[in-house]
C-alpha positions in Angstrom: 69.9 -38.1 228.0 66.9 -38.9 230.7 64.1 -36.7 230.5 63.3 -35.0 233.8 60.1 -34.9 235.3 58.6 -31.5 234.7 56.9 -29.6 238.0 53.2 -29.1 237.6 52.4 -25.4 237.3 50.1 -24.0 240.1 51.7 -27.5 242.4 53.8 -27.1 245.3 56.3 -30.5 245.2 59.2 -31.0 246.8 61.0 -29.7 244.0 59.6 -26.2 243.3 59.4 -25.8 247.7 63.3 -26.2 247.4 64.0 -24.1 244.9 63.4 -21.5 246.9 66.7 -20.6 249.4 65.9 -20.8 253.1 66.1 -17.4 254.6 68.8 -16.3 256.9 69.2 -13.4 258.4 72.2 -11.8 256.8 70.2 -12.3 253.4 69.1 -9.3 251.2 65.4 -9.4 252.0 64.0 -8.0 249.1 66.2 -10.4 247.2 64.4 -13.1 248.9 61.5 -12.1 248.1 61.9 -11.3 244.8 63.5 -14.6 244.3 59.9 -16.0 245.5 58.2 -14.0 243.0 60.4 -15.2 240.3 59.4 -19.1 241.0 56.1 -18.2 241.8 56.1 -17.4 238.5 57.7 -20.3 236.5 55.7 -23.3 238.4 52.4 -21.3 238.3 51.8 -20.3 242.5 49.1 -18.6 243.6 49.1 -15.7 246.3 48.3 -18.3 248.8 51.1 -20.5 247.4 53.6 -18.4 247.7 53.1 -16.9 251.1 53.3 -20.7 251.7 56.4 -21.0 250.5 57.8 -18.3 251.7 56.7 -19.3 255.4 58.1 -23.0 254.6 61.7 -21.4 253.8 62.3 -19.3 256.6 65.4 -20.0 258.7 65.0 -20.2 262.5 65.4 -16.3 263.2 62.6 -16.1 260.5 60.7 -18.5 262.1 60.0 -17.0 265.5 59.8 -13.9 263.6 57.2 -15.3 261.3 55.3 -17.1 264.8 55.2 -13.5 266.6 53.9 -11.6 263.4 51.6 -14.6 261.7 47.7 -14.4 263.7 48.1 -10.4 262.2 49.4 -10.7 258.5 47.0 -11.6 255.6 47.9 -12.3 252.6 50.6 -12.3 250.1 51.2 -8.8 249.5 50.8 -8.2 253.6 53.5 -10.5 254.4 56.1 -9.1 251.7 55.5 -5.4 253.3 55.6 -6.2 256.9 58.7 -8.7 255.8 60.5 -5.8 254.4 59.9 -3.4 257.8 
C-alpha cells in the first residue's frame, strides 16, 4: 500500500482547504462551523487560518453575504457569531 502524503499542521494545502464542505445555504450553520473547528484542529489552523478557510468555502449566497459583512467582522470568533445571526 502507498503511503500518502501527510498535511503539514498549521499549512493550508489544497488538501486540508477541501476538506472543508463549501457552504450552501440549506446547510446547518453551526454544523458548518463546527465542522471548521474540527479540521482546524487536526491540520493545526490558527484563528486567522480558519476564518480563512471558512471565507474560501462559502457558496455564492455566502459569498455576497460574506462581501456585504467582511470591512466590519474581525476575527475568528467575530465571524462565527455574526455567521450564526
Amino acid at each position: 500500500m502507498e503511503d500518502q502524503p501527510q498535511a503539514q499542521r498549521g499549512y493550508i494545502n489544497a488538501s486540508s482547504l477541501f476538506s472543508v464542505p463549501l457552504y450552501r445555504p440549506e446547510d446547518d450553520a453551526r454544523r458548518w462551523l463546527e465542522t471548521v473547528e474540527r479540521h482546524g484542529r487536526v491540520y493545526g489552523w490558527s484563528q486567522e487560518d480558519r476564518l480563512n478557510v471558512a471565507r474560501c468555502r462559502l457558496g455564492p449566497e455566502a459569498q455576497t453575504w460574506d462581501a456585504a459583512k467582511a470591512t466590519r467582522i474581525h476575527g475568528w470568533q467575530a465571524y462565527k457569531e455574526e455567521f450564526l445571526q
